[in-house]
KETI-275072 format. One line per field, with one value per residue: residue in one letter; residue number from 1; x, y, z of N, C-alpha, C in turn. Coordinates in steps of 0.2 Angstrom, whole numbers. Atoms other than C-alpha are relative to their C-alpha. Example, Ala and Ser with C-alpha at 12.3 -4.5 7.8 and 13.67 -1.06 7.14 Angstrom:
markol: [A, S]
vexlum: [1, 2]
nc1: [4, -4]
nc2: [-6, -6]
nc3: [0, -1]
cac1: [62, 68]
cac2: [-22, -5]
cac3: [39, 36]
cc1: [4, -4]
cc2: [6, 5]
cc3: [0, 3]
***
This chain:
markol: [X, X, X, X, X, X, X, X, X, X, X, X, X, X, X, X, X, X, X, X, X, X, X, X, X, X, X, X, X, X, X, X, X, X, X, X, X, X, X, X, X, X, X, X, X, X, X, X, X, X, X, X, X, X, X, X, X, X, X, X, X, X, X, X, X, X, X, X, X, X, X, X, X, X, X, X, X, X, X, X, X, X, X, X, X, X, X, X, X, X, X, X, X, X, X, X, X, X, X, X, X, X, X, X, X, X, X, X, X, X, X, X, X, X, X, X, X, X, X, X, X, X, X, X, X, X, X, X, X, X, X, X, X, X, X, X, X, X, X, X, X, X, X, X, X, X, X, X, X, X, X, X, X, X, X, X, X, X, X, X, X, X, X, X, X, X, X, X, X, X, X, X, X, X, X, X, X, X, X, X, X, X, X, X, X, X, X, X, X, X, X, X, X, X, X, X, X, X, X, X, X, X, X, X, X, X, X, X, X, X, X, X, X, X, X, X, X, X, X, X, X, X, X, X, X, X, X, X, X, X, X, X, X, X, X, X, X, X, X, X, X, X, X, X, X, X, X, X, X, X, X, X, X, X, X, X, X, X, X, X, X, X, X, X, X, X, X, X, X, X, X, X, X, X, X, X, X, X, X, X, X, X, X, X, X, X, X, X, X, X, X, X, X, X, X, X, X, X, X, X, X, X, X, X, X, X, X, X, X, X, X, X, X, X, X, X, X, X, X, X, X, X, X, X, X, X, X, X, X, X, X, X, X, X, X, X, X, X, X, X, X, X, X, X, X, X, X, X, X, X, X, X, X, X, X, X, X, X, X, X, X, X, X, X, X]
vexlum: [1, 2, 3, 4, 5, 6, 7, 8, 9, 10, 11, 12, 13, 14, 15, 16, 17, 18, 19, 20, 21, 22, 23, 24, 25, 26, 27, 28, 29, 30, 31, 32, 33, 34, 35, 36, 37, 38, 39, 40, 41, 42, 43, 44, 45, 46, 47, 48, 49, 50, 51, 52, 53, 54, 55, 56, 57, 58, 59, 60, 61, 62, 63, 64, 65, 66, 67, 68, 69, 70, 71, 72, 73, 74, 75, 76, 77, 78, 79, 80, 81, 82, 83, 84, 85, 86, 87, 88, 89, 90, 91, 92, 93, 94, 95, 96, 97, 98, 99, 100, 101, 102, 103, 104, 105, 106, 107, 108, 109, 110, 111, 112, 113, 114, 115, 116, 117, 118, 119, 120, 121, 122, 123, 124, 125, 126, 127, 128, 129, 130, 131, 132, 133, 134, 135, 136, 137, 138, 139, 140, 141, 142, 143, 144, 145, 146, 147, 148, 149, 150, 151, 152, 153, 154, 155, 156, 157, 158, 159, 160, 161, 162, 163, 164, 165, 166, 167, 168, 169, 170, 171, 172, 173, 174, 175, 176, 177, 178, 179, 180, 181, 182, 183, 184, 185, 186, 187, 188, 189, 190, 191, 192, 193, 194, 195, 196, 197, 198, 199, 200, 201, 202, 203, 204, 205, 206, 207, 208, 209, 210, 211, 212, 213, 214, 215, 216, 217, 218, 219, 220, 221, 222, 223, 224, 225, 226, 227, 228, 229, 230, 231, 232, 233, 234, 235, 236, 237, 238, 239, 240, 241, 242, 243, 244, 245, 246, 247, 248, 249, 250, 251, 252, 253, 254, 255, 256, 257, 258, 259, 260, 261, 262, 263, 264, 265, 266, 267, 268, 269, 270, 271, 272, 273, 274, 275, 276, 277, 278, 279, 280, 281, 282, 283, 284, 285, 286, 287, 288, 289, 290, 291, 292, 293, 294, 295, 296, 297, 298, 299, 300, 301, 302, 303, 304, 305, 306, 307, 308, 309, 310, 311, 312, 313, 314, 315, 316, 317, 318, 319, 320, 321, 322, 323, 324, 325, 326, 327, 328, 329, 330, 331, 332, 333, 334, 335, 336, 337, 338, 339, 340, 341, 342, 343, 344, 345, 346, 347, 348, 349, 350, 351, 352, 353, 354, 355, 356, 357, 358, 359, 360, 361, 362, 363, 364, 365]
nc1: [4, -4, -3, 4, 1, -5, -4, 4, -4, -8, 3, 3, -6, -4, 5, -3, -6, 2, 6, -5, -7, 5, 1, -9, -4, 6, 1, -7, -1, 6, -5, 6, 8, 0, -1, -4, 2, 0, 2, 1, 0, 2, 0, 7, 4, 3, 6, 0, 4, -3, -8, 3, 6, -3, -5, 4, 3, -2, -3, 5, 0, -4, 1, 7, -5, -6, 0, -3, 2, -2, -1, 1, -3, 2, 0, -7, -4, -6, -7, -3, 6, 2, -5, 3, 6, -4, -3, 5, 5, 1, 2, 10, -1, 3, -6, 2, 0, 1, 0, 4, -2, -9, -4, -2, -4, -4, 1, 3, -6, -4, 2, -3, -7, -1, 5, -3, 3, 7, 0, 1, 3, 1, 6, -2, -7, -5, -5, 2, -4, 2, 5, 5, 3, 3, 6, 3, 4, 0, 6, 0, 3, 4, -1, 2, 6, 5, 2, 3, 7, 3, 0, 7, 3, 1, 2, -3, -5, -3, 3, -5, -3, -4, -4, -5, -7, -3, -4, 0, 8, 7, -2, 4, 8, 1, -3, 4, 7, 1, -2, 7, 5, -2, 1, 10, 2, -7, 0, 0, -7, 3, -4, -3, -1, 1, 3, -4, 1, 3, 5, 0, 6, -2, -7, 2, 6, -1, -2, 6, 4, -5, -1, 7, 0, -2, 9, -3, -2, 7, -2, -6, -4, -3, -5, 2, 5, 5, 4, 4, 1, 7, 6, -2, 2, 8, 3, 0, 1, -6, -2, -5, -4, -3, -8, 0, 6, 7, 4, 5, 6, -1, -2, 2, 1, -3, -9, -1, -3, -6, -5, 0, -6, 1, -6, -3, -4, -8, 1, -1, -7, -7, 0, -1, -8, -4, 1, -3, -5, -2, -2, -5, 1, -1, 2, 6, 3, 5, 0, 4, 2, 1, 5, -1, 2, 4, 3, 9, 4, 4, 10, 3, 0, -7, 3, -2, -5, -4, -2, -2, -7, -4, -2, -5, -7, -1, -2, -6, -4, -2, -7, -8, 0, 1, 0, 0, -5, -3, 1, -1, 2, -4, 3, 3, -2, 0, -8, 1, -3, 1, 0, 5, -4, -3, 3, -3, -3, 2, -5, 3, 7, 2, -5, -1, 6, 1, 1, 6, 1, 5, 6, 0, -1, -1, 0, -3, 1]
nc2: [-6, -6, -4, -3, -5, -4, 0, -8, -5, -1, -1, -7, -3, -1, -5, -7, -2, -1, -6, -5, 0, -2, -7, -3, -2, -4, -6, 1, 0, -4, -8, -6, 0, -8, -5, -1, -5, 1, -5, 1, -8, 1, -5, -1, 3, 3, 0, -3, 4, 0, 1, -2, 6, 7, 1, -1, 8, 6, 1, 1, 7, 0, -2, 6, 5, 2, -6, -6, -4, -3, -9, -5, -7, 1, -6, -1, -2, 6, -4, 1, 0, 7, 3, -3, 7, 6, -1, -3, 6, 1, -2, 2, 7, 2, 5, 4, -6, 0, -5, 2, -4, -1, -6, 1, 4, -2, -4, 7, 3, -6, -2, 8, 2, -2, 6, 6, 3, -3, 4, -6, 5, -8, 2, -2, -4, 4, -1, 3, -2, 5, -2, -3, 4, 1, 6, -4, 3, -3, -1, 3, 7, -2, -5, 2, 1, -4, -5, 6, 1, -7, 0, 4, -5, -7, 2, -7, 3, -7, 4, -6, 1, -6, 5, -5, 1, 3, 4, 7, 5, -1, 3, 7, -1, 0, 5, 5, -3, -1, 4, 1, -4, 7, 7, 0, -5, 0, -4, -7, -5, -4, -10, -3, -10, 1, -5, 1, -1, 6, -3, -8, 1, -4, 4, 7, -3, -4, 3, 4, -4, -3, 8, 0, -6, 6, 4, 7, 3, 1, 3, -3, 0, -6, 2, -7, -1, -2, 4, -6, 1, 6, -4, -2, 2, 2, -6, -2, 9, 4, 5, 0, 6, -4, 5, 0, 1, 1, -5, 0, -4, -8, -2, 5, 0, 1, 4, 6, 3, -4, 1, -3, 1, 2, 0, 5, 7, -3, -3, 6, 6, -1, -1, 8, 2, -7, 1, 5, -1, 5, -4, 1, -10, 2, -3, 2, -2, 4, 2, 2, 9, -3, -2, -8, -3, 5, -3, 1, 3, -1, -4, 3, -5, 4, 5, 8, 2, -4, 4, 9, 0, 0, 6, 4, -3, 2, 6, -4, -4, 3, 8, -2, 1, -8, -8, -4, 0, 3, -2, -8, -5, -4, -4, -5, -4, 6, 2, 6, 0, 4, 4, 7, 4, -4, -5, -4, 0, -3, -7, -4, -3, -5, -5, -1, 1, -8, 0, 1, 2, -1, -2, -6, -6, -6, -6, -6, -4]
nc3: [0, 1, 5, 2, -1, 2, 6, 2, -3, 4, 4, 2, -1, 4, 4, -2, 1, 8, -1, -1, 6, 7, -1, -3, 6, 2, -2, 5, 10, 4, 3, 3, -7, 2, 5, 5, 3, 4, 4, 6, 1, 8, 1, 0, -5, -3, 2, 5, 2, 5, -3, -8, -1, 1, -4, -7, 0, -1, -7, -3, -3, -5, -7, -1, 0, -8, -7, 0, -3, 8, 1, 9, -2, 8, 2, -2, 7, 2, -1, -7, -4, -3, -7, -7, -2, -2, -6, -2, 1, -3, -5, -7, -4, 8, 1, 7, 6, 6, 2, 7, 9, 5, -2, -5, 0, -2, -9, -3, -3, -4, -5, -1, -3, -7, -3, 0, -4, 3, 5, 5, 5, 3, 5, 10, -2, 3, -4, -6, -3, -4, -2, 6, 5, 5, 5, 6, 2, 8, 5, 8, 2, 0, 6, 3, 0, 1, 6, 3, 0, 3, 6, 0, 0, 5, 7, 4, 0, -5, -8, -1, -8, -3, -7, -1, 3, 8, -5, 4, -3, 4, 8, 1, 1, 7, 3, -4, 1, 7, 5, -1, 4, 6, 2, 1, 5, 2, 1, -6, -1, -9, 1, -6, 0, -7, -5, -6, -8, -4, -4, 0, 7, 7, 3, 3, 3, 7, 5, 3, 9, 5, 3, 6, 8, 8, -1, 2, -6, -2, -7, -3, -5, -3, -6, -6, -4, 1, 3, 3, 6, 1, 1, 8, 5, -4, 1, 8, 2, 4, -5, -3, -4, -6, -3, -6, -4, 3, -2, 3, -4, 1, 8, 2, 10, 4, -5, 1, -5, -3, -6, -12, -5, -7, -3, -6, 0, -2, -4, -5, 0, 0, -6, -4, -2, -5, -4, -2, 1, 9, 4, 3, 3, 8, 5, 4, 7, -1, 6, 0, -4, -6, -2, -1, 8, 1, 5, -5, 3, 7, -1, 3, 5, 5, 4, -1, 2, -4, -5, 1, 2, -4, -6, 2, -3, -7, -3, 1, -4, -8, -1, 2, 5, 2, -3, 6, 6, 4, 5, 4, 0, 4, -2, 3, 5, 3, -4, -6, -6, -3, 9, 1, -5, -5, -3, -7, -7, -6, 0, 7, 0, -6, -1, 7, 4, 1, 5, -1, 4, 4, -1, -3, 5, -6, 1, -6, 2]
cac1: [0, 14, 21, 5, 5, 23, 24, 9, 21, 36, 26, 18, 36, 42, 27, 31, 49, 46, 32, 49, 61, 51, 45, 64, 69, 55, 56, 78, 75, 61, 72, 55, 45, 52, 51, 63, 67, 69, 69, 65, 72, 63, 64, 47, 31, 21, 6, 11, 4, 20, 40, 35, 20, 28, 43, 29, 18, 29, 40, 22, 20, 38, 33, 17, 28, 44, 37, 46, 44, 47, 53, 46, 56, 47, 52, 73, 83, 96, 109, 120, 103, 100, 117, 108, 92, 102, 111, 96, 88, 101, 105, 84, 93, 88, 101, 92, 93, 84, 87, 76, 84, 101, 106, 107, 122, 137, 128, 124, 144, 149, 137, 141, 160, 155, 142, 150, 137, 121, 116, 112, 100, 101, 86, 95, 111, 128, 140, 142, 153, 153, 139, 130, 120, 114, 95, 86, 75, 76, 63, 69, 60, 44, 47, 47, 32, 23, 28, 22, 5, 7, 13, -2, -13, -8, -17, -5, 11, 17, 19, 28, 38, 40, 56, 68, 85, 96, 104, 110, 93, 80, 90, 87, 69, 68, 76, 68, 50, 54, 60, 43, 33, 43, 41, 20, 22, 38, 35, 31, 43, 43, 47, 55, 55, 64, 59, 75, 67, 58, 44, 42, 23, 28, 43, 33, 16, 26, 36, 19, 10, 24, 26, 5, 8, 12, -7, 1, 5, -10, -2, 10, 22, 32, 48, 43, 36, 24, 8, 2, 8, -6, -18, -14, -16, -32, -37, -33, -39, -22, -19, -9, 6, 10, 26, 28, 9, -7, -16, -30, -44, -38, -37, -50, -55, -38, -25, -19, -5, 10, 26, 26, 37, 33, 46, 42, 48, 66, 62, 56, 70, 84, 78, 76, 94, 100, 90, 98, 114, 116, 119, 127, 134, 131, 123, 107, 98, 82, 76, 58, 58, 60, 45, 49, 44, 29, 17, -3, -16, -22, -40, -51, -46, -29, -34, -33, -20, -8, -10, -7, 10, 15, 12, 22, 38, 34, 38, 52, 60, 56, 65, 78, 76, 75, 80, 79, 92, 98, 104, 104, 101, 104, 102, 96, 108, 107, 125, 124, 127, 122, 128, 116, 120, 126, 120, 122, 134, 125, 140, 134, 116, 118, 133, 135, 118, 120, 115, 97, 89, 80, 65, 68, 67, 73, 62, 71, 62]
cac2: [0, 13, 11, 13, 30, 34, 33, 47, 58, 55, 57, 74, 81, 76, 86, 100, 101, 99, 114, 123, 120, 123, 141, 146, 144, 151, 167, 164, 164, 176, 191, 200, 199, 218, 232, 237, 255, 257, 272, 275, 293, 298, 309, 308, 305, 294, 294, 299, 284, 280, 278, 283, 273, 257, 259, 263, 247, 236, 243, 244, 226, 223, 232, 220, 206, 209, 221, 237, 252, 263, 283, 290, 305, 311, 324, 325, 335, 323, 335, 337, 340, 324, 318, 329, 318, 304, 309, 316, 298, 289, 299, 293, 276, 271, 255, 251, 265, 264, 278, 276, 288, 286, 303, 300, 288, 300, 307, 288, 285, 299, 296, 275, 278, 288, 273, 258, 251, 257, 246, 256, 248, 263, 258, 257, 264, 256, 260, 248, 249, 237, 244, 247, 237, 239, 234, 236, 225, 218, 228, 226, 209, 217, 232, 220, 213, 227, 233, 215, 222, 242, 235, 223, 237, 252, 251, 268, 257, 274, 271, 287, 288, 299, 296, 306, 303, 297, 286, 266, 259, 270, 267, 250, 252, 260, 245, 233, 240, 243, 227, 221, 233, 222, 206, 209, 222, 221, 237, 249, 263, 271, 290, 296, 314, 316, 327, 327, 325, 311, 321, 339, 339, 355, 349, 332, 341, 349, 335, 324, 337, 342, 320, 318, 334, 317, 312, 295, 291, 280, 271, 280, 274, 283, 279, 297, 297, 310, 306, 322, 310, 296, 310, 318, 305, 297, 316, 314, 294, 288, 270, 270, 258, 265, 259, 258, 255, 248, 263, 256, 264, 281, 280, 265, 271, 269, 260, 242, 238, 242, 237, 237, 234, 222, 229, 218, 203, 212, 221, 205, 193, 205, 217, 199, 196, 212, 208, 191, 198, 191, 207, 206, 223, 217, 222, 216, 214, 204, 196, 189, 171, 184, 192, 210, 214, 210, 215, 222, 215, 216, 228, 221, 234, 222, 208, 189, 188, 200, 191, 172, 181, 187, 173, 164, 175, 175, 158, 159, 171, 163, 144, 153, 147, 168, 185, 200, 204, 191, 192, 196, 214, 228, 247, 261, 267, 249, 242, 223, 226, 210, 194, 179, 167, 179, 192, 206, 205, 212, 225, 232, 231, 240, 253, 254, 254, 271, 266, 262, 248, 249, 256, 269, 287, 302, 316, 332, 345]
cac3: [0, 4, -13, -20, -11, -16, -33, -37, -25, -36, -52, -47, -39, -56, -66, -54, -55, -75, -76, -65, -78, -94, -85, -78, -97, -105, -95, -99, -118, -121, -128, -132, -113, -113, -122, -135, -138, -156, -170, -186, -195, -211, -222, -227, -217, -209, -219, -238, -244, -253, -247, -229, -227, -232, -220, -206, -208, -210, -192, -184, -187, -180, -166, -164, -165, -153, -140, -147, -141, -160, -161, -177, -181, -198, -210, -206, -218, -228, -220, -204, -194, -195, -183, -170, -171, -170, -157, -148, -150, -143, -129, -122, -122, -143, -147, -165, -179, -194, -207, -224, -237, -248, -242, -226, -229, -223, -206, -202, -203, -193, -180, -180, -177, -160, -156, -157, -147, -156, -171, -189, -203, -218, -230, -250, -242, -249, -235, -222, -207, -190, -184, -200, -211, -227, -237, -250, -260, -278, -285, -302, -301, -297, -310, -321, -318, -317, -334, -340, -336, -342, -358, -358, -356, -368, -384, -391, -387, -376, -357, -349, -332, -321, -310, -299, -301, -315, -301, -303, -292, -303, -321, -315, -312, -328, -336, -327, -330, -349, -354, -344, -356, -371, -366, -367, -380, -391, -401, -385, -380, -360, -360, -345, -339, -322, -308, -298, -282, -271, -263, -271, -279, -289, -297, -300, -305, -319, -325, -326, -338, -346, -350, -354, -366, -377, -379, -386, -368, -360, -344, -332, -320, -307, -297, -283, -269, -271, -276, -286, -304, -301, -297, -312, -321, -313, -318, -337, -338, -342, -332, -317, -310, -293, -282, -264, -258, -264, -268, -277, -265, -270, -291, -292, -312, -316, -304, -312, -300, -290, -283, -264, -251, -236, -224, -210, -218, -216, -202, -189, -193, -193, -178, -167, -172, -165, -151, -150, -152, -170, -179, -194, -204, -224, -238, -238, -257, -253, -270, -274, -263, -247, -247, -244, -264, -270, -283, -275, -281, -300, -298, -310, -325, -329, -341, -339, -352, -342, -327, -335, -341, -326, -314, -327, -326, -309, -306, -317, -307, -289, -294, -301, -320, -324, -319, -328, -333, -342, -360, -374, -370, -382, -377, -383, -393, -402, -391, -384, -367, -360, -373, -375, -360, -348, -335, -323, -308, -291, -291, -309, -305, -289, -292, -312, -320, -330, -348, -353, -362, -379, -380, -368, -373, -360, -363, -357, -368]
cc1: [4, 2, -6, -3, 5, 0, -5, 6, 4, -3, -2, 5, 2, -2, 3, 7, 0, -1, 7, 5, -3, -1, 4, 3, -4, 4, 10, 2, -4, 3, -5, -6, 2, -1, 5, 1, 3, 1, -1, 0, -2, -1, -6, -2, -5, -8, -1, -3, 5, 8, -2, -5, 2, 5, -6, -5, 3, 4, -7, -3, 4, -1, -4, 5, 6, 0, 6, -3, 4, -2, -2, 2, -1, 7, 9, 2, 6, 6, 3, -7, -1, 5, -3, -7, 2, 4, -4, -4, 7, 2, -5, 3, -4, 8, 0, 0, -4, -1, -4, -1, 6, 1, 1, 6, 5, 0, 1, 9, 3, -2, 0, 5, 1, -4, 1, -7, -8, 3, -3, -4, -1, -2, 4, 5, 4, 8, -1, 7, 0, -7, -7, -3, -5, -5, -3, -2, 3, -6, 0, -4, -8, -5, -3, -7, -5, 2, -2, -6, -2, -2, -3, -8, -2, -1, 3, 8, 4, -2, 4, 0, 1, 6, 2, 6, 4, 6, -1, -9, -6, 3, -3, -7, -2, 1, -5, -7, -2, 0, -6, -6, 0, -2, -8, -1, 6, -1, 0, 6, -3, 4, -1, 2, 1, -3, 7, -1, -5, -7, -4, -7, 0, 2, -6, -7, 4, 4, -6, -3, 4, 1, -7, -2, -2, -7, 0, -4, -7, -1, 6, 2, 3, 5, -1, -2, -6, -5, -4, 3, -5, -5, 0, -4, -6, -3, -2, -2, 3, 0, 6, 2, 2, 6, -1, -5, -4, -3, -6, -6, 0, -1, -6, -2, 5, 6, -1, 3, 6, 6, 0, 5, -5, 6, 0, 3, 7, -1, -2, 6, 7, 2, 0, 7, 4, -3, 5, 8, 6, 1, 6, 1, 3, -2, -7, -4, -5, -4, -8, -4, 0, -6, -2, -2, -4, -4, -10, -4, -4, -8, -2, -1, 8, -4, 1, 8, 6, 2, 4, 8, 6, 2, 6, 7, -1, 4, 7, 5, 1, 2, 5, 3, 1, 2, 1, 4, 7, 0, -2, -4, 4, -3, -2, 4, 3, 9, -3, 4, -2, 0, -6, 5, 6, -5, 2, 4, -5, 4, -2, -7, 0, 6, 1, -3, 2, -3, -9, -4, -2, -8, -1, 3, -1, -4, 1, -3, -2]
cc2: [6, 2, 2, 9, 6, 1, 5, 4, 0, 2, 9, 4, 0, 3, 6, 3, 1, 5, 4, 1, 4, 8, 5, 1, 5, 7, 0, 3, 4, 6, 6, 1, 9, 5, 3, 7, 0, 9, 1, 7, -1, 5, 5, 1, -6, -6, 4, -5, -3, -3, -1, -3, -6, 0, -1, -4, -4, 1, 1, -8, -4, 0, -6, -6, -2, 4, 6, 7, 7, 8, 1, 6, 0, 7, 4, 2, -4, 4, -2, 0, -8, -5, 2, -4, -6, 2, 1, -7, -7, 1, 0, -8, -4, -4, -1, 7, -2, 6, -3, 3, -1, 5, -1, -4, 6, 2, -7, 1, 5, -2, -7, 2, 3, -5, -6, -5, -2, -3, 4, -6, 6, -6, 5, 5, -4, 0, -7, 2, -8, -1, 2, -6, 5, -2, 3, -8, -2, 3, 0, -4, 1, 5, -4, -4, 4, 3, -5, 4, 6, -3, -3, 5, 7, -3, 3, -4, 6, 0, 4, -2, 5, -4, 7, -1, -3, -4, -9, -2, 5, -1, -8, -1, 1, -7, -4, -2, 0, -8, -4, 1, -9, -4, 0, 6, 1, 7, 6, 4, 2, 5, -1, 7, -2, 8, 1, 4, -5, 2, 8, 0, 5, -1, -6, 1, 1, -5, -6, 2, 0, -9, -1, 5, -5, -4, -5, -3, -2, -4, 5, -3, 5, -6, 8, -1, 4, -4, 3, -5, -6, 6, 3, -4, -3, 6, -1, -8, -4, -7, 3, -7, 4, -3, 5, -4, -1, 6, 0, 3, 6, 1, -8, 0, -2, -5, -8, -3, 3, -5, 1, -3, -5, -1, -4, -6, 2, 0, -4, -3, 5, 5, -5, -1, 4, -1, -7, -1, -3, 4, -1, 6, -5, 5, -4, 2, -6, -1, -3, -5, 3, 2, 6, 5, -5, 3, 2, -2, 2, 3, -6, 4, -6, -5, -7, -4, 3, -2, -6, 3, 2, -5, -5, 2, 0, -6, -1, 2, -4, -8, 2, 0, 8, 5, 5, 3, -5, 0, -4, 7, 8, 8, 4, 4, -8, -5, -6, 3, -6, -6, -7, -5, 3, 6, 4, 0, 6, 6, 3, 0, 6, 7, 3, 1, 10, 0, -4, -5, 3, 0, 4, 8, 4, 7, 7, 6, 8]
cc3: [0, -6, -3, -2, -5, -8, -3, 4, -5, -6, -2, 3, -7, -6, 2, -5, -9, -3, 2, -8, -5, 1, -1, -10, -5, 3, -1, -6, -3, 0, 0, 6, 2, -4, -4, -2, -6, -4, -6, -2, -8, -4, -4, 6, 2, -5, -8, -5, -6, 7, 8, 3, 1, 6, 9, 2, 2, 8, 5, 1, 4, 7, 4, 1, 4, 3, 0, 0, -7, 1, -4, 1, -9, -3, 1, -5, 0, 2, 6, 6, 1, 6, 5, 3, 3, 5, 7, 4, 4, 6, 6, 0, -8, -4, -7, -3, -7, -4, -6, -4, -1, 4, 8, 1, 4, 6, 4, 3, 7, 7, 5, 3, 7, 4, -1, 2, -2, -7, -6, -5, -6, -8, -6, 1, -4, 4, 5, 5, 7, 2, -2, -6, -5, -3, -3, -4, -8, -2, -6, -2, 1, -5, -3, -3, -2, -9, -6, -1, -3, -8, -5, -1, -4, -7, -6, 2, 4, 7, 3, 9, 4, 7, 0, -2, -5, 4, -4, 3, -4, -7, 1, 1, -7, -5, -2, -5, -9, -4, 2, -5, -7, -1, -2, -7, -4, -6, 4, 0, 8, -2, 6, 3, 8, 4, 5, 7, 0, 1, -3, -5, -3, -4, -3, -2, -5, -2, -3, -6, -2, -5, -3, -5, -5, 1, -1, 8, 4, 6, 2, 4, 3, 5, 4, 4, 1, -3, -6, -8, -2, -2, -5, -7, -1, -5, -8, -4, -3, 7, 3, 2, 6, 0, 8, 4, -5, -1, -6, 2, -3, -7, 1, -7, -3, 1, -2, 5, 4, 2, 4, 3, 5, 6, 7, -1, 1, 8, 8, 0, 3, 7, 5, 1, 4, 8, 5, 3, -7, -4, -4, -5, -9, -3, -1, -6, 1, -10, 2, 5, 8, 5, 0, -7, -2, -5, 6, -4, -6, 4, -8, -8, -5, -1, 1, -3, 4, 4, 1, 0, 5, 7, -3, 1, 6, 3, -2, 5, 7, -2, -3, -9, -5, 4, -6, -2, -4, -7, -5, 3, -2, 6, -2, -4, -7, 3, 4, 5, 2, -5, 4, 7, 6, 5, 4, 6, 5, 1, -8, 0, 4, 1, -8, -6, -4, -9, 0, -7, -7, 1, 5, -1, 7, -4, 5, -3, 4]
***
């Protein structure tokens, strides 16, 4: 009869102590049962439904998912003022940096080699340092898609651009987007008028009219942040491709599709690492099978055929049997730049791009 007693006794000491263990590690290993202070410097805002939006989602679900506690600092000018933010920030006790403009590159380093300790993430930067990490997305792979579906859609084979800069990562958009147009329309052309600037709706009001002047032109693209060349076009009932954000709500007469960002798929995994102490200072270039780049969802204005051909190059792309730019691919001034059975190196796409396929036409008038 005793042992009858003893052996539940031993049984539920061994449950207890079990239950002990199992909690003691748990509460050990949960890197995320506190709060996290964080920050995020932009040069945008918050709420522009574009560049600055996308950053602010995707770190909002972060948040949501490992209990951080996230500074938004909108509106920074790309200058020295921004070391003083940065400084400012982490001074309140802010270990994690995110910056999410290219110009901000020079202040970041300055403001690293007196923070050793403090970890930097400079969104489509190219600097790295110990303490510095680099990212940025291929959006090429998405471009291209998306100009599957403009050049599926224009009936005048004219499909105009507005971009900012004459930088390598918007040529290669350009690129990208065009030889997109081609594979669905091999006669098209993309005009190109820049605005050299990210955000400035005057400057990019006037390079828009100035680009549908050409009555041809019946879909628009844009690499800018602003939004004043959708509205625009919405206005003049040319099709739009946005980029950054879904913004089919807003243009429902005309909006086909967009390149977007889902910056938490970075944004989870690599803040965690830094929590974990796993920080690594590279260059991250995240590609299709990531997730971070993605197309938004066809409205019901793109056509059946358009879709078939992009899920096929889609797939393409994600097992690895395609990427776009592989050759042959001539340019615009008739020059093989890329020979049959060959392709871009990741340092020429991302540092060297300064020439522009066939079928793209810079209007500077």
């Amino acid at each position: 009869m005793k042992l009858i007693y003893v052996i539940p006794t031993v049984i539920i000491a061994v449950i207890l102590a079990g239950l002990f263990t199992v909690n003691v590690k748990k509460k050990n290993t949960d890197i995320t049962r506190e709060k996290t202070k964080i920050a995020m410097i932009m040069h945008g805002t918050i709420d522009d439904h574009s560049w600055g939006q996308s950053h602010y989602e995707g770190m909002k679900k972060a948040a949501e998912k490992l209990n951080l506690d996230v500074l938004f600092r909108e509106q920074i000018p790309t200058n020295r003022t921004s070391e003083a933010v940065m400084e400012g920030l982490i001074a309140a006790g802010v270990k994690v940096l995110i910056l999410n403009s290219f110009q901000f590159g020079p202040y970041i380093q300055n403001v690293a080699v007196r923070h050793p300790d403090v970890k930097f993430f400079h969104a489509s930067g190219i600097k790295t340092a110990p303490n510095v990490a680099t990212f940025f997305g291929r959006m090429y792979q998405m471009r291209y898609l998306s100009g599957i579906v403009a050049g599926m859609q224009s009936k005048t084979g004219k499909i105009g651009y507005v971009a900012a800069y004459d930088i390598p990562e918007v040529i290669r958009g350009i690129n990208a987007f065009t030889l997109g147009v081609k594979k669905a329309n091999p006669d098209a052309s993309v005009i190109v008028r820049w605005t050299k600037s990210w955000n400035n709706d005057k400057v990019c009001a006037q390079a828009t009219r100035a680009l549908l002047a050409n009555d041809s032109i019946d879909v628009l693209a844009k690499h800018v942040d602003s939004q004043t060349p959708m509205r625009i076009a919405d206005s003049l009932g040319v099709w739009i491709v946005g980029y950054n954000l879904d913004n089919a709500d807003l243009y429902p007469d005309h909006f086909l599709t967009a390149p977007v960002w889902r910056w938490e798929k970075f944004y989870i995994p690599h803040i965690f690492d830094v929590l974990k102490k796993r920080f690594v200072s590279k260059r991250y270039w995240e590609g299709i099978n990531s997730g971070i780049i993605d197309l938004s969802p066809f409205t019901s204005h793109v056509n059946p055929e358009a879709i078939a051909l992009v899920e096929s190059e889609r797939e393409k792309i994600q097992n690895g049997s395609f990427d776009v730019f592989y050759g042959p691919i001539e340019d615009n001034t008739g020059v093989i730049r890329i020979n049959e059975g060959e392709t871009m190196s990741d340092t020429d796409m991302l540092n060297n791009f300064n020439w522009f396929v066939k079928g793209v036409t810079i209007d500077e008038k």
